[in-house]
C-alpha positions as CSV (number, residue, x, y, z in Angstrom):
1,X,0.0,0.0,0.0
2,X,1.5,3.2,-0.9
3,X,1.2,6.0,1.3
4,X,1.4,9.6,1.7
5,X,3.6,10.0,4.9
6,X,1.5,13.0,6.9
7,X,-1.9,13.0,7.1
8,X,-2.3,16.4,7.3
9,X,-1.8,18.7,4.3
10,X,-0.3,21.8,5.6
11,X,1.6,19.7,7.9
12,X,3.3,17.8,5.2
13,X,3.6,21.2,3.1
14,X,5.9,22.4,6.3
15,X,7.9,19.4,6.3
16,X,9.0,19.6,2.7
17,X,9.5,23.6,3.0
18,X,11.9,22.5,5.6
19,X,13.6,19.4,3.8
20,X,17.3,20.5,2.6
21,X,17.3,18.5,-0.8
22,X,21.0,17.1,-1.5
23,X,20.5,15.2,-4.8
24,X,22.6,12.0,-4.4
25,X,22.8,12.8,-0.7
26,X,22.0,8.6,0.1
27,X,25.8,8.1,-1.3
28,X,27.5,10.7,0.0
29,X,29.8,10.2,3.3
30,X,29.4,11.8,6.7
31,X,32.7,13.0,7.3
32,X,33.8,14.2,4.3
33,X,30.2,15.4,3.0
34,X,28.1,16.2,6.8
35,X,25.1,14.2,5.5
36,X,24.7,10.6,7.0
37,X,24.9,8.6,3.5
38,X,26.2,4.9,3.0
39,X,29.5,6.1,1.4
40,X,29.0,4.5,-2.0
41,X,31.3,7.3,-3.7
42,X,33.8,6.6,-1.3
43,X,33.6,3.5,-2.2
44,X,34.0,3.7,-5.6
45,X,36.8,6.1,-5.8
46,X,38.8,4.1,-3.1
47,X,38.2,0.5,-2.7
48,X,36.7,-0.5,-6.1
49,X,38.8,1.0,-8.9
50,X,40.7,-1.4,-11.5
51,X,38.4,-4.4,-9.5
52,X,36.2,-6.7,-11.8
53,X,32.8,-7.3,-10.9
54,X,30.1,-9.4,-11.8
55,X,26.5,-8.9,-13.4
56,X,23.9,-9.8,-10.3
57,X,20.5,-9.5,-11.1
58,X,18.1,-7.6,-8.6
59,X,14.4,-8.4,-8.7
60,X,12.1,-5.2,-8.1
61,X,8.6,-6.4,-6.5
62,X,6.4,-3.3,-7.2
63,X,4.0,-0.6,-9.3
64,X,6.2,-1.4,-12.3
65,X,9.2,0.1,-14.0
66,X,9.9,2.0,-16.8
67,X,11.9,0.2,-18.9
68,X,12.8,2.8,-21.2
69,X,13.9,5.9,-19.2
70,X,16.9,6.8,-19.7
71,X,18.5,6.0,-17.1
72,X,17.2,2.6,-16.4
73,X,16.7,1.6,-20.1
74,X,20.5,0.1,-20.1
75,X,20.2,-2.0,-16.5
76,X,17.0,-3.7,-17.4
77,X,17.1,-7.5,-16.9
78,X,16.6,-9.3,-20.9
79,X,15.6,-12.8,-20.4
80,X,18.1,-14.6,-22.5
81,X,16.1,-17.4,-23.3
82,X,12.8,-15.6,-24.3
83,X,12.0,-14.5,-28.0
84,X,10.6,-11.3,-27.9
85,X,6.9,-10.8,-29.6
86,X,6.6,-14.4,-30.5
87,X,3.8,-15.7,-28.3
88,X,5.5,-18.5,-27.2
89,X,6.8,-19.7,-24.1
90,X,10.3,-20.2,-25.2
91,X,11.9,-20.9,-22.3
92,X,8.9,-23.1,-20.8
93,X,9.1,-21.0,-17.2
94,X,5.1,-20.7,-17.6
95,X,5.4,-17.1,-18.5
96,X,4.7,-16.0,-22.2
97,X,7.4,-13.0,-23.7
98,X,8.7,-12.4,-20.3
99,X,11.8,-9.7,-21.3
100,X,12.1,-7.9,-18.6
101,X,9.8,-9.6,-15.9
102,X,6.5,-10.3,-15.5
103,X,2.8,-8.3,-14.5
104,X,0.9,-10.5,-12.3
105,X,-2.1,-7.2,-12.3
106,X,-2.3,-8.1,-15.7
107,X,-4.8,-9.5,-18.0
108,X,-4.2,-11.1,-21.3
109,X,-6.4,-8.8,-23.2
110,X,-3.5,-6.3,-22.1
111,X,-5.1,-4.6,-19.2
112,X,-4.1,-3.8,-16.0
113,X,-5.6,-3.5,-12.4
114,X,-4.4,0.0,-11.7
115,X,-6.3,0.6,-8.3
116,X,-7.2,-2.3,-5.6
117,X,-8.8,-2.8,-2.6
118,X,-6.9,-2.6,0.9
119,X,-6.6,-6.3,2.5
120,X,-8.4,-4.8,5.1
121,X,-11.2,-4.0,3.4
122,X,-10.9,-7.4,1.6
123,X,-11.1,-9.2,4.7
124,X,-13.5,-7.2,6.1
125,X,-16.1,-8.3,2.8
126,X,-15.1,-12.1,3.4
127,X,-16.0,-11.8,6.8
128,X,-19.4,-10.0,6.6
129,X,-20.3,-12.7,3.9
130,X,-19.3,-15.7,6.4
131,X,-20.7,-14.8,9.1
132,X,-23.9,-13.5,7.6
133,X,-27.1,-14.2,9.5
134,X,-24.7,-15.2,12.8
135,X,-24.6,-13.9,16.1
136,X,-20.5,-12.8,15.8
137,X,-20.7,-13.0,19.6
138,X,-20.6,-16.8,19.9
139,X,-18.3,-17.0,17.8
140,X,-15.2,-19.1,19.4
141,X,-12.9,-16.0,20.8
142,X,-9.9,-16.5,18.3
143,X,-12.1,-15.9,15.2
144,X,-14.1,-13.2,17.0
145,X,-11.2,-11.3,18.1
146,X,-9.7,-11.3,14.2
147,X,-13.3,-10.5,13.4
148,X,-13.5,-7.5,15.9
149,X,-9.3,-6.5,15.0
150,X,-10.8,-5.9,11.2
151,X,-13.7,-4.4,11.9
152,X,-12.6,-1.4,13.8
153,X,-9.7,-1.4,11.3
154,X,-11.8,-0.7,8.4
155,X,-14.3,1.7,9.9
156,X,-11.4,3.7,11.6
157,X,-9.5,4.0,8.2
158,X,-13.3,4.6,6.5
159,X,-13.7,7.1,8.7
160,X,-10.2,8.6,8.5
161,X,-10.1,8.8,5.2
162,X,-13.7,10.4,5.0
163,X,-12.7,13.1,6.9
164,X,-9.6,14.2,5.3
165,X,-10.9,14.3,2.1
166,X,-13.1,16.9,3.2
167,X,-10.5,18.7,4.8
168,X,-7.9,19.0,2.2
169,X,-10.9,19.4,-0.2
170,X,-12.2,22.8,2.0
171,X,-8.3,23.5,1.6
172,X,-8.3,23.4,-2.3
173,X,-11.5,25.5,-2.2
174,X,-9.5,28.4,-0.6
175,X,-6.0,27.8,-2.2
176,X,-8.3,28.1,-5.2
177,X,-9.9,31.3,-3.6
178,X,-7.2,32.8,-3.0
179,X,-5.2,32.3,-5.8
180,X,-8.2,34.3,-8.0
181,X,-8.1,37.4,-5.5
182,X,-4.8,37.8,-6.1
183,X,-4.7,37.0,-9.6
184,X,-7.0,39.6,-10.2
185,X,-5.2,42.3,-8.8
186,X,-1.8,41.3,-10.5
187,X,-3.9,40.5,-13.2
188,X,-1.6,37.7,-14.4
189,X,-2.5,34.2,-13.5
190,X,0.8,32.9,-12.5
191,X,3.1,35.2,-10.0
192,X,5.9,34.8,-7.5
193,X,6.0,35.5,-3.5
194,X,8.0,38.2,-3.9
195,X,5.0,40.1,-6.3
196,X,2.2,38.5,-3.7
197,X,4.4,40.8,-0.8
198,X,4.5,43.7,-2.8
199,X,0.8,44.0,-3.0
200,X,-0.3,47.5,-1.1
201,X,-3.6,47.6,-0.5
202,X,-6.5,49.2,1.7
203,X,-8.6,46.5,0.4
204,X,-9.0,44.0,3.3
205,X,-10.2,41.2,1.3
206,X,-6.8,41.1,-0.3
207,X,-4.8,42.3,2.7
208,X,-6.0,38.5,4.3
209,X,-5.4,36.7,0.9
210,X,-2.0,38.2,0.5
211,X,-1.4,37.4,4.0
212,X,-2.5,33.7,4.0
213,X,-1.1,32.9,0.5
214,X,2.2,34.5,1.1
215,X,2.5,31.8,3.9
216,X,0.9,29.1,2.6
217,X,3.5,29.1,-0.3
218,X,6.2,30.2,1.6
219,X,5.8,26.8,3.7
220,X,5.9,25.0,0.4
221,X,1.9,24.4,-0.5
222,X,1.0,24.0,-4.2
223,X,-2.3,23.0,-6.3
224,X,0.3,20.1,-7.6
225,X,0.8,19.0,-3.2
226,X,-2.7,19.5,-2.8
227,X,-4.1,17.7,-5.8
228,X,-1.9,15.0,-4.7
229,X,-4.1,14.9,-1.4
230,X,-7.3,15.4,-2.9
231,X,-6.9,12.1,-5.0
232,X,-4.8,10.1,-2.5
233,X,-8.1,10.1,-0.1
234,X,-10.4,10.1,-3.1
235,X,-9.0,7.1,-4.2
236,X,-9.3,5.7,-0.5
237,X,-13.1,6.3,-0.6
238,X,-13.4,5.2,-4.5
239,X,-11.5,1.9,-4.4
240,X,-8.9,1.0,-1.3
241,X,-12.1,1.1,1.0
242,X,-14.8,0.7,-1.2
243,X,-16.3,-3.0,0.0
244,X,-18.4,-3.2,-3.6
245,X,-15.0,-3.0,-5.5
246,X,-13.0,-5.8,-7.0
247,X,-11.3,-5.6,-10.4
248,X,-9.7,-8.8,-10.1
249,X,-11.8,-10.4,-13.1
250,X,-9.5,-8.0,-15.3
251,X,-6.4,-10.2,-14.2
252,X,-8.7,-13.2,-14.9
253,X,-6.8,-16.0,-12.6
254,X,-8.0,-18.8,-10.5
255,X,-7.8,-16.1,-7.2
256,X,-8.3,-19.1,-4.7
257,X,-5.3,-21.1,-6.4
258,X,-2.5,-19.6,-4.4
259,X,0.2,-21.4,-6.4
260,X,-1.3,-20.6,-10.3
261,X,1.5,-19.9,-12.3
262,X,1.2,-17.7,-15.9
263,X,-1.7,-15.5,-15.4
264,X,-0.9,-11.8,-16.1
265,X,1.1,-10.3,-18.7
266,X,4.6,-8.9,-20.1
267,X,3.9,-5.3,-19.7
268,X,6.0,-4.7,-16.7
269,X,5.6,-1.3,-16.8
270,X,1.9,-0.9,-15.8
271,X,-0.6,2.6,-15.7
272,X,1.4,4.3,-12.6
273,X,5.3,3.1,-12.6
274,X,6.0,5.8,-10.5
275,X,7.1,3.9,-7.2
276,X,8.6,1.3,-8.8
277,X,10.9,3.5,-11.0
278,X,11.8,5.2,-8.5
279,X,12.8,2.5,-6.2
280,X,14.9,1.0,-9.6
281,X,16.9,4.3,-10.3
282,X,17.8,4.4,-6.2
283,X,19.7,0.3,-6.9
284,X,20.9,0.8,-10.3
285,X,20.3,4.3,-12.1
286,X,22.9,3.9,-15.0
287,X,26.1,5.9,-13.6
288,X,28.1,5.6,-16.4
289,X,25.8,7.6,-18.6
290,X,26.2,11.2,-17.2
291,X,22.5,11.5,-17.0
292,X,20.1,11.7,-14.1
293,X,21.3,10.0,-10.9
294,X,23.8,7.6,-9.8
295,X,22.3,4.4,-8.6
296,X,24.3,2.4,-5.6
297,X,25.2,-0.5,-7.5
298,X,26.9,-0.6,-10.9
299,X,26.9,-3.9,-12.5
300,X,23.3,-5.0,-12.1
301,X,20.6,-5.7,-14.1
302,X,16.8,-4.8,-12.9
303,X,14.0,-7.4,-12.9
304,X,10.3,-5.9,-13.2
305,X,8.0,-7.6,-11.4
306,X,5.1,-5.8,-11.2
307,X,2.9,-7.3,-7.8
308,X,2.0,-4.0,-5.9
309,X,-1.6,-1.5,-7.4
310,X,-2.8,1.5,-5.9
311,X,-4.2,-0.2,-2.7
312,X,-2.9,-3.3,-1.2
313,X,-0.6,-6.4,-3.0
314,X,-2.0,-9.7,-2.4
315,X,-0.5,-12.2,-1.1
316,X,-0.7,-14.5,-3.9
317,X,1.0,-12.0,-6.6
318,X,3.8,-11.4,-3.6
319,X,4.6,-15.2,-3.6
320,X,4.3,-15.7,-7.2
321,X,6.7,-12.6,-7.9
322,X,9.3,-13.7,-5.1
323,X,9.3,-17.4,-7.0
324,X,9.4,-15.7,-10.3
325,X,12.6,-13.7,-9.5
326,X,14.3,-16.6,-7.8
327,X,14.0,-19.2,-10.8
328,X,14.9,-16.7,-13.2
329,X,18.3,-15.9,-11.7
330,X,17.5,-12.8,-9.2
331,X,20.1,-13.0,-6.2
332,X,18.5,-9.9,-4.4
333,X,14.5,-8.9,-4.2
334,X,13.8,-5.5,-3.5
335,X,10.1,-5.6,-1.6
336,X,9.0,-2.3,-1.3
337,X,5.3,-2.4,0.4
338,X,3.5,-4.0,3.0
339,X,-0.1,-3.9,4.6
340,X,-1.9,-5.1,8.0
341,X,-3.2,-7.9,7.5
342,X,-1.8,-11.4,5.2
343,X,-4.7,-13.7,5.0
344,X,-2.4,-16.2,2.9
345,X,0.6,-15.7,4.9
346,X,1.5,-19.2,4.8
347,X,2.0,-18.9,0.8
348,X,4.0,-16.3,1.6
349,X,6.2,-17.8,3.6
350,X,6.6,-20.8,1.6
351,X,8.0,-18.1,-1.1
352,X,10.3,-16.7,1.5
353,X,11.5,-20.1,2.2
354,X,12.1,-21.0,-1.2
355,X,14.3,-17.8,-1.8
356,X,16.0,-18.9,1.4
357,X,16.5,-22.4,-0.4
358,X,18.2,-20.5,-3.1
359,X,20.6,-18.6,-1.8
360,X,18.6,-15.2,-2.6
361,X,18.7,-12.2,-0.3
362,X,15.4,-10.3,0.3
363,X,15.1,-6.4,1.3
364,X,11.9,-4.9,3.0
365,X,10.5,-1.9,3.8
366,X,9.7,-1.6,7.2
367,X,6.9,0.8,6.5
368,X,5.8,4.2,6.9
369,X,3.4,4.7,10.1
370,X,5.5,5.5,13.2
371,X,4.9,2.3,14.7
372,X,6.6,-0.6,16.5
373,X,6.2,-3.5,14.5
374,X,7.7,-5.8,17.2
375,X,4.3,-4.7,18.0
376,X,2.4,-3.9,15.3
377,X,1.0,-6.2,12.2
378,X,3.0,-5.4,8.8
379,X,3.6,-8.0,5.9
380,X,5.4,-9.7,4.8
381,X,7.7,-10.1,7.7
382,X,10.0,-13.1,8.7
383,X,7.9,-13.8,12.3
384,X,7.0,-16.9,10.1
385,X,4.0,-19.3,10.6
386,X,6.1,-22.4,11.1
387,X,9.6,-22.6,12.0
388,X,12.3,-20.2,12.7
389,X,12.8,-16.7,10.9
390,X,14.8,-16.7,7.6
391,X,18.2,-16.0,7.5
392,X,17.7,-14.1,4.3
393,X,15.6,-11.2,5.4
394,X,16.9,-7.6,6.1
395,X,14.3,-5.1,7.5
396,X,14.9,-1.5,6.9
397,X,13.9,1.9,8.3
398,X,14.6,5.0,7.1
399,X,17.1,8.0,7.9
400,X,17.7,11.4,7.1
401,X,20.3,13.4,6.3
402,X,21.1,14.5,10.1
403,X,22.7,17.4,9.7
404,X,21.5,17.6,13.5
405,X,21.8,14.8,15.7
406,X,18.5,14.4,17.3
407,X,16.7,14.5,13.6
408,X,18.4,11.5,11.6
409,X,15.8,9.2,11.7
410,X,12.5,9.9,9.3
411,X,9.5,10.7,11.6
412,X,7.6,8.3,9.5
413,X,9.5,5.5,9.7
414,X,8.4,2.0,11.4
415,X,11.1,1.2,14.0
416,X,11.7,-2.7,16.0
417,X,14.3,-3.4,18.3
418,X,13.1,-7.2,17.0
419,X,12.0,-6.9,14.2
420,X,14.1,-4.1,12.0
421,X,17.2,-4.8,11.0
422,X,19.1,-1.6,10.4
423,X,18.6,1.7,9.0
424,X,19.6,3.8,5.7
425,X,18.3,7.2,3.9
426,X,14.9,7.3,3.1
427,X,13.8,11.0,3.0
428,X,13.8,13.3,-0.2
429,X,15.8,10.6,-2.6
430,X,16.5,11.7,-6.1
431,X,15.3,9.4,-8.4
432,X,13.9,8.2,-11.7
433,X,10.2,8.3,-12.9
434,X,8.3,7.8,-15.5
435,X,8.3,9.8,-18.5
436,X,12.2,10.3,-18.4
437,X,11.7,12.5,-15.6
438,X,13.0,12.8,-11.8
439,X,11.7,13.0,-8.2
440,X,12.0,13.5,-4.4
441,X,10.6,11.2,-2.9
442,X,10.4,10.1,1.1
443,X,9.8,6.8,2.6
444,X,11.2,3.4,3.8
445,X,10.3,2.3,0.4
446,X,13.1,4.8,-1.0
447,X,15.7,3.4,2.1
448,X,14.9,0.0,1.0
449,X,16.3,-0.1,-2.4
450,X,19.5,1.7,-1.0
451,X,20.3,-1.8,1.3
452,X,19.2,-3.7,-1.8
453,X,21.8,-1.9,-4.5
454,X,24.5,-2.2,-1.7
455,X,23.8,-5.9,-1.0
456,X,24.2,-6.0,-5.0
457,X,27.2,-3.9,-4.9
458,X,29.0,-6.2,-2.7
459,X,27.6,-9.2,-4.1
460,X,28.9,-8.2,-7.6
461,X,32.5,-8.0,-6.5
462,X,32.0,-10.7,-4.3
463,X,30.1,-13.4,-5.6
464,X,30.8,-15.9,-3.3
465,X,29.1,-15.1,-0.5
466,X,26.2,-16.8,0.9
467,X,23.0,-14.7,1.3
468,X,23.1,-14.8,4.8
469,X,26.7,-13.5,4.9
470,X,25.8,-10.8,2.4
471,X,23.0,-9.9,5.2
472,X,25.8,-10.1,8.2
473,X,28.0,-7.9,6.4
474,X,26.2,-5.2,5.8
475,X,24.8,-5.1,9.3
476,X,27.9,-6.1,11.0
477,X,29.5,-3.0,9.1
478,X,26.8,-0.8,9.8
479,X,27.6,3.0,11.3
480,X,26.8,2.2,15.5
481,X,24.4,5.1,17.1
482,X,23.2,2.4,19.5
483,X,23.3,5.3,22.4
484,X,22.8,8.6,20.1
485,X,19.2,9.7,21.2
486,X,17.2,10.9,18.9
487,X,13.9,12.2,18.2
488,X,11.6,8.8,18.4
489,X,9.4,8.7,14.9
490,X,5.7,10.2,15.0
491,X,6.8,12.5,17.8
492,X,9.4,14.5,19.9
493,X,9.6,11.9,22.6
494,X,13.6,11.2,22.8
495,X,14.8,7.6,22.8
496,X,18.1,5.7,22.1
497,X,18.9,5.0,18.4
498,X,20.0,1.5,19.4
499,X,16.6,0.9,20.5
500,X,15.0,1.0,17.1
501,X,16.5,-1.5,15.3
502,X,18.6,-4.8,16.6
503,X,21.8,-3.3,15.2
504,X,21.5,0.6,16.0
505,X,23.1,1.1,12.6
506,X,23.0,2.7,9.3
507,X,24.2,0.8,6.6
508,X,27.5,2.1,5.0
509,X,29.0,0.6,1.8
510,X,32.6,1.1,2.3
511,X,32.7,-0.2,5.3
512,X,30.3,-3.8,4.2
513,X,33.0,-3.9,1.2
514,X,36.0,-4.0,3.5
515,X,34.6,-6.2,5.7
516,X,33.5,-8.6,2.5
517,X,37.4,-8.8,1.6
518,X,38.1,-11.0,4.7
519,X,35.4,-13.4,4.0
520,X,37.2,-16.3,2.5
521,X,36.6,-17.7,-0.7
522,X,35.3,-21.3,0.0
């Protein structure tokens, strides 16, 4: 599920006003640059020169990707036993002209499931339907406590999202408003601050617009920011928690056969590649092209797999993606996304297993909510149904620049002493999106993909290394802040750094490569 990280508008407006943008900022090094980036220049200019490396492919598990932007065009994956355009399964993996990865929110007419329910919602639906005509109160206390836990999920978030539309829609209204006023006294419809503070005017209608506009754009509002907002929550109310909605007949599978194989499509790109593309140019943006942005790792090429709509993956697309990227050569899955609830978890975790099996390293978001997930519910995570938790599971949070001590971890982010791994830069990351353009964006799902292109990086120069020793090294190397207290996320409470994740690090590069060269070949 894709998120916008503070509810309120204008609060979110301050926040970016506030943001100092470094592009590239997520490579940089603390001591010799004063942001806290993973070194990956460092790295480059002073361990990895005159080095050979070799190609590792990184699966990307979300929106989609586009393939042809320019700085992504020449990492894409090419399946090198598929004939493009031929209909046919050449290579007899079940998947028909599978190039560059696979759309499993595709249909075979060609289209695509764009928006989707949230699980909870989902759920929610199932539930009504089976218990129908039941007294939920006699239920046996397991069922009826899952029963009650998605209930008052799903009419808080109903009710959330309900309100908020109608707030930042009263807020369009008068950034509208006020916009006109001023327009018509400048007659011009497009002006800077600086004219909007040189108004002089009696005229106390447009005193109080000059006033509140000056500030609202000062403090970074725009129609673009609140446009955004307008159709995040209408698209809540219209399809994540609309219980009448399902547009899984457009994908056209056998939903309750969890292990299906072939339904979809080869258009990996999909109607919003935004997130996705993003996520790709922060592993592997093309950094020998002089275009763009430099991606972490150099010698990689990108799997699409695209799993994760507008609304909430489900579990069976997750699985199917994970076992997808594994048989066809991935040795690193970048999992961008996660929800509340996993009604198939076990499928899941059978995946998870099987890239375990393999020897393949997966990266997740921890998520973007301010919330303990040693306490709170967010999947896919490695507290697995049977047995012990993977070895080949990292679970990252997301840091900032900290160009101030107390502020260097996101306010967003999800934090676990259990439960999250380690930390890396997640706020305002420079990165690709579609239409050969580039973005800020914020979020775990932006410090995810940095772990993922550094466990590439260090698996490309060192191929021998086991999954889980590509997972030690990076957290065994990690930058220690186990007693720096900072600001705890969602608040101003203060609290250890060591206490939000089970390493009290942020990953660094350099250092994971160092440490990689005294792992002996075997």
């Amino acid at each position: 599920m894709k998120k916008i990280l503070v509810l309120g508008a204008f609060a979110l407006a301050t926040s970016y006003a506030q943001a100092q943008k470094t592009i590239n900022w997520q490579n940089l090094d603390y001591k010799a640059d004063g942001v806290r980036g993973i070194s990956t220049e460092k790295a480059y200019n002073e361990l990895l020169k005159g080095k050979k490396s070799t190609t590792i492919i990184v699966g990307v598990i979300d929106s989609g990707i586009e393939v042809d932007h320019e700085d992504l065009k020449d990492m894409m994956w090419v399946n090198p036993k598929e004939v493009a355009g031929d209909g046919k399964d050449n290579d007899g993996n079940g998947y028909i002209d599978d190039i560059h990865g696979w759309d499993f929110l595709g249909g075979k007419d060609g289209k695509d499931v764009a928006q989707d329910t949230y699980e909870v919602t989902r759920e929610y639906v199932r539930l009504k339907k089976l218990y129908e005509g039941k007294d939920t109160e006699k239920l046996p206390a397991k069922d009826k406590a899952y029963f009650d836990k998605v209930k008052t999920q799903f009419e808080e978030k109903a009710g959330e999202a309900k309100g908020t539309l109608m707030q930042v829609s009263m807020m369009k209204k008068r950034f509208e408003s006020l916009n006109e006023i001023i327009a018509k006294h400048l007659k011009k419809d497009k002006f800077t601050i600086e004219e909007i503070d040189a108004i002089k005017t009696d005229d106390q209608e447009l005193k109080d617009a000059k006033v509140t506009l000056s500030k609202m754009l000062k403090q970074g509002v725009s129609a673009e920011m609140i446009k955004e907002y307008v159709d995040h929550y209408g698209n809540q109310a219209k399809f994540g928690l609309n219980e009448e909605f399902n547009p899984r007949n457009i994908v056209g599978d056998n939903y309750s056969n969890l292990k299906e194989k072939g339904y979809g499509n080869n258009e990996v790109e999909g109607p919003d590649a935004q997130h996705g593309s993003h996520v790709a140019g922060i592993i592997g943006a093309n950094r020998k092209n002089n275009l763009g942005v430099q991606g972490v790792a150099e010698n990689i090429k990108i799997m699409s797999l695209r799993a994760v709509p507008d609304g909430d993956e489900r579990d069976k697309d997750i699985a199917n993606a994970i076992i997808y990227a594994v048989d066809n050569g991935a040795k690193v899955i970048n999992m961008s996304f996660g929800k509340s609830f996993s009604p198939n978890k076990a499928r899941v975790d059978e995946a998870v297993r099987y890239a375990e099996k393999k020897g393949v390293l997966l990266i997740h978001a921890a998520g973007n909510d301010n919330e303990d997930i040693d306490v709170a519910d967010n999947f896919p995570n490695t507290k697995m149904l049977k047995g012990k938790s993977p070895k080949n599971w990292i679970e990252v949070g997301a840091s900032d620049q900290g160009k101030t001590n107390q502020k260097f971890v996101a306010d967003f982010s999800n934090y676990g002493q259990k439960q999250v791994d380690i930390f890396a830069p997640g706020v305002d990351i420079y990165s690709t999106i579609p239409d050969q353009k580039y973005e800020y964006l914020s979020g775990t799902s932006m410090a995810a993909p940095v772990v993922a292109g550094a466990a590439a990086l260090v698996l490309s120069y060192y191929p021998h290394l086991k999954a889980a020793q590509v997972k030690e090294i990076l957290l065994k190397s990690s930058i220690k802040y186990n007693t720096e207290v900072v600001n705890k996320p969602g608040g101003e409470d203060s609290i250890e750094f060591g206490k939000l994740s089970n390493t009290g690090g942020i990953i660094n590069v350099y250092e994971a490569l160092k440490l990689a060269e005294t792992y002996p070949k075997k």
